[in-house]
C-alpha positions as CSV (number, residue, x, y, z in Angstrom):
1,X,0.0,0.0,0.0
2,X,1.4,3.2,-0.5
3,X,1.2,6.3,1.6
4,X,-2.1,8.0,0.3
5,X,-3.6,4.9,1.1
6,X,-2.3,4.4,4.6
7,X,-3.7,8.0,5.3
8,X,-6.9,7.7,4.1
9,X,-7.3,4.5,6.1
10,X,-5.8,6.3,9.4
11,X,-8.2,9.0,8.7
12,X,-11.3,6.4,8.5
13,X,-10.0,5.5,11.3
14,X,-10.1,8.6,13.4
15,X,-13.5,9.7,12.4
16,X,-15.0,6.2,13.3
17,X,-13.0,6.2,16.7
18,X,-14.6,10.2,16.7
19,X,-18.0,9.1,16.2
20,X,-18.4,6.3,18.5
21,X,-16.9,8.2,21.4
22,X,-19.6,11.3,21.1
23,X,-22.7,8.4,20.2
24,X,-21.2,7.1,23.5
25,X,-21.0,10.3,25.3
26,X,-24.7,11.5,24.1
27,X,-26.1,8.4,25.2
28,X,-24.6,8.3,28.8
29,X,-25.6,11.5,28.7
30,X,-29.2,10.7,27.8
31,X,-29.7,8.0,30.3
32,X,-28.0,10.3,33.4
33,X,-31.1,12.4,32.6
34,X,-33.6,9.7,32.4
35,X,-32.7,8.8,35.6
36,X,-32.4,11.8,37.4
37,X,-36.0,12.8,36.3
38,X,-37.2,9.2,37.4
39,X,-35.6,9.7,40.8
40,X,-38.1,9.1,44.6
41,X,-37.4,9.6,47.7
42,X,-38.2,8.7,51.0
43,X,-39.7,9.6,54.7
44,X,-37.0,10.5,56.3
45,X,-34.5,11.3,53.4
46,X,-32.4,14.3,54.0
47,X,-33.1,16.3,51.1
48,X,-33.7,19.7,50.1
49,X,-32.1,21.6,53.2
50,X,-34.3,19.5,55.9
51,X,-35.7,15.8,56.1
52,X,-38.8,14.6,54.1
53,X,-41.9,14.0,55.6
54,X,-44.9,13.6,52.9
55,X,-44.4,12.4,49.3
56,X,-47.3,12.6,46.6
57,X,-48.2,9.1,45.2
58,X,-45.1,10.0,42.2
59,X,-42.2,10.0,45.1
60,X,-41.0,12.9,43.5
61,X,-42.4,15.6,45.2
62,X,-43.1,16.3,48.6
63,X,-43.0,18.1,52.2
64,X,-39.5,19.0,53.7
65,X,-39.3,20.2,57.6
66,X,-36.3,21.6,58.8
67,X,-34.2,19.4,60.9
68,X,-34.8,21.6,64.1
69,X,-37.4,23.6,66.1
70,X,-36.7,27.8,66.1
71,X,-34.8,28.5,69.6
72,X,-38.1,30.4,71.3
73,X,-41.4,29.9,70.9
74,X,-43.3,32.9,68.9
75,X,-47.1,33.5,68.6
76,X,-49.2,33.7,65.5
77,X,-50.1,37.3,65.3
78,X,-50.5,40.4,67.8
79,X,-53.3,41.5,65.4
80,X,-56.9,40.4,65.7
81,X,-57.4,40.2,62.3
82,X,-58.9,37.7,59.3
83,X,-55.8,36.7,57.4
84,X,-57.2,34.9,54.5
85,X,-55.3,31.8,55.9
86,X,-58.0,29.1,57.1
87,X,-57.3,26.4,54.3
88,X,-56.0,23.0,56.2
89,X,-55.3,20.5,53.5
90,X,-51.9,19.4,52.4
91,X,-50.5,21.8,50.6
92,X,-52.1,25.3,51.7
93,X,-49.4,26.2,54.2
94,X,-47.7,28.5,51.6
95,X,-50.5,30.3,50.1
96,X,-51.9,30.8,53.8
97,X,-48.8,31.8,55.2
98,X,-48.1,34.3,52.0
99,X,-51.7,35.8,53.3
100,X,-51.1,36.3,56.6
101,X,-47.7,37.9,55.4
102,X,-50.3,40.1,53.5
103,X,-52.7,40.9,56.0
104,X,-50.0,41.4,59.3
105,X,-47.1,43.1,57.3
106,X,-43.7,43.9,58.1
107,X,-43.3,43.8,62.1
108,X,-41.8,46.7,63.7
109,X,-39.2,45.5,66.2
110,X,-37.6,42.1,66.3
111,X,-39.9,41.1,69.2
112,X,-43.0,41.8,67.3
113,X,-42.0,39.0,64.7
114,X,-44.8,36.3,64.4
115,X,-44.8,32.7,63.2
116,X,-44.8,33.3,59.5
117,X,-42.3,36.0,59.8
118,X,-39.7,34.1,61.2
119,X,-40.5,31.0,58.8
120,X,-40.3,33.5,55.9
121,X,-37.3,35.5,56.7
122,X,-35.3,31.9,57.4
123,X,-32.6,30.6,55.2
124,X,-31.8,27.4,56.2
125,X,-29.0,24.8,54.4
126,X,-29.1,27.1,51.3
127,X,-33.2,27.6,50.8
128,X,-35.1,30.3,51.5
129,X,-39.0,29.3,50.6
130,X,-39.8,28.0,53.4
131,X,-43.3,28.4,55.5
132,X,-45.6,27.9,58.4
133,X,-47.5,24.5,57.7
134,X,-51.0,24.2,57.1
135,X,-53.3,21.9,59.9
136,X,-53.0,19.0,58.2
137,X,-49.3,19.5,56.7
138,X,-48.6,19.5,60.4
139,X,-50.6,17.0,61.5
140,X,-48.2,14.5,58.3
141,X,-45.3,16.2,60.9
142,X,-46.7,14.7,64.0
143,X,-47.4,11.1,62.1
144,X,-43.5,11.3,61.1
145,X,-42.1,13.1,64.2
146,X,-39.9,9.9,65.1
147,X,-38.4,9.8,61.7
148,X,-37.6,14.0,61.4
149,X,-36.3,14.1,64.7
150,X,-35.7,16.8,67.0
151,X,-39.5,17.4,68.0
152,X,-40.2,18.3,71.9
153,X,-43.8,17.5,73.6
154,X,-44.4,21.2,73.0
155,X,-47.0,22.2,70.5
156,X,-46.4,23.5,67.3
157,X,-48.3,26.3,65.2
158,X,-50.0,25.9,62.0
159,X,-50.7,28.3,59.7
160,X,-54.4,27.5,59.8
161,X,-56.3,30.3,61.4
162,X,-59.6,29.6,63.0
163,X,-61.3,33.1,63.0
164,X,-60.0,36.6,63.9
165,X,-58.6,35.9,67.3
166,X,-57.7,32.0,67.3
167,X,-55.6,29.8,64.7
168,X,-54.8,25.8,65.1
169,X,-52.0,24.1,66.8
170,X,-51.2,20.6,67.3
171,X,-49.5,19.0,71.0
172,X,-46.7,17.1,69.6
173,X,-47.2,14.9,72.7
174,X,-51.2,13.9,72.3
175,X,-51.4,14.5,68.6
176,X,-54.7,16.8,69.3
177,X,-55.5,19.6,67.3
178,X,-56.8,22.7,69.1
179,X,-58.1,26.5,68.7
180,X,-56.1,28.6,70.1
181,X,-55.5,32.8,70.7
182,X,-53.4,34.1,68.3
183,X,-50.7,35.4,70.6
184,X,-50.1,32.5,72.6
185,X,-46.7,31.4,72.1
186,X,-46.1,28.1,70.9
187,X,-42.9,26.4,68.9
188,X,-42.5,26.7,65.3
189,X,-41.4,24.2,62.9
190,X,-40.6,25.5,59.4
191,X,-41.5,23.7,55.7
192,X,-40.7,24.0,52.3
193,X,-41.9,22.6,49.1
194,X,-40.1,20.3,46.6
């Protein structure tokens, strides 16, 4: 053979060698984001800044509750005042905490924060959505508390208001769910979407 042969076989060669290595490439490529968007999780997974605590029926989305209680207990509002917030099914803790955000504003001192306040202003592990649960998103809480951890006997706000002057809680040591004056001061236990 002479040289223009041995070339144009090297070349052949080089593109083959070329072309399987990005076919290669595209499809590990393909499958790393097949299974990425096929990923679950799991009760107790610590994911997303906190530990999971409620998955929908897909295992891909869910509840997340940060891995500790605030320091001191707070109070729901100071204001006697409809907030918009009495939704109580999975899921409404956002929206109702976004509307008592609405309705009680920006406190004026540090010791006038409320519950929502401090769950709104928190950045924890990197994420900064999180919220006051709804009834029954913290009512999921008290069915996992083993599994989360860190839970006293105290109870535990929700962002579930009952009228003008009273808003749910549940005792993390009965599981009972009770009305109570807004500006009693009870622990906090902060959630986020995923």
């Amino acid at each position: 053979m002479n040289k223009i042969n041995y070339l144009c076989l090297f070349v052949f060669a080089v593109i083959v060698t070329a072309s399987c290595t990005k076919e290669n490439l595209q499809s590990e490529l393909s499958s790393s984001k097949q299974s990425s968007a096929t990923q679950t999780h799991f009760i107790g997974e610590h994911f997303g800044g906190g530990v999971i605590f409620y998955l929908d029926a897909s295992g891909k989305h869910g509840i997340i509750a940060t891995a500790k209680d605030f320091e001191e207990p707070g109070f729901w509002s100071k204001k006697d005042t409809l907030n918009g917030a009495q939704a109580a099914k999975l899921g409404a803790g956002r929206n109702n905490s976004n509307n008592i955000y609405k309705a009680q504003g920006e406190p004026q001192t540090e010791a006038d924060d409320y519950a929502v306040i401090e769950c709104i202003k928190l950045i924890e592990n990197g994420y900064d959505d999180w919220y006051l649960p709804s009834k029954n998103e913290l009512n999921q809480m008290y069915l996992r508390k083993d599994v989360i951890g860190g839970f006293t006997t105290f109870s535990y706000w929700s962002s579930t208001e009952v009228d003008a002057t009273k808003a749910w809680f549940q005792n993390f040591g009965n599981g009972k769910q009770i009305k109570e004056v807004k500006t009693a001061g009870y622990a906090i236990r902060p959630v986020r979407y995923f």
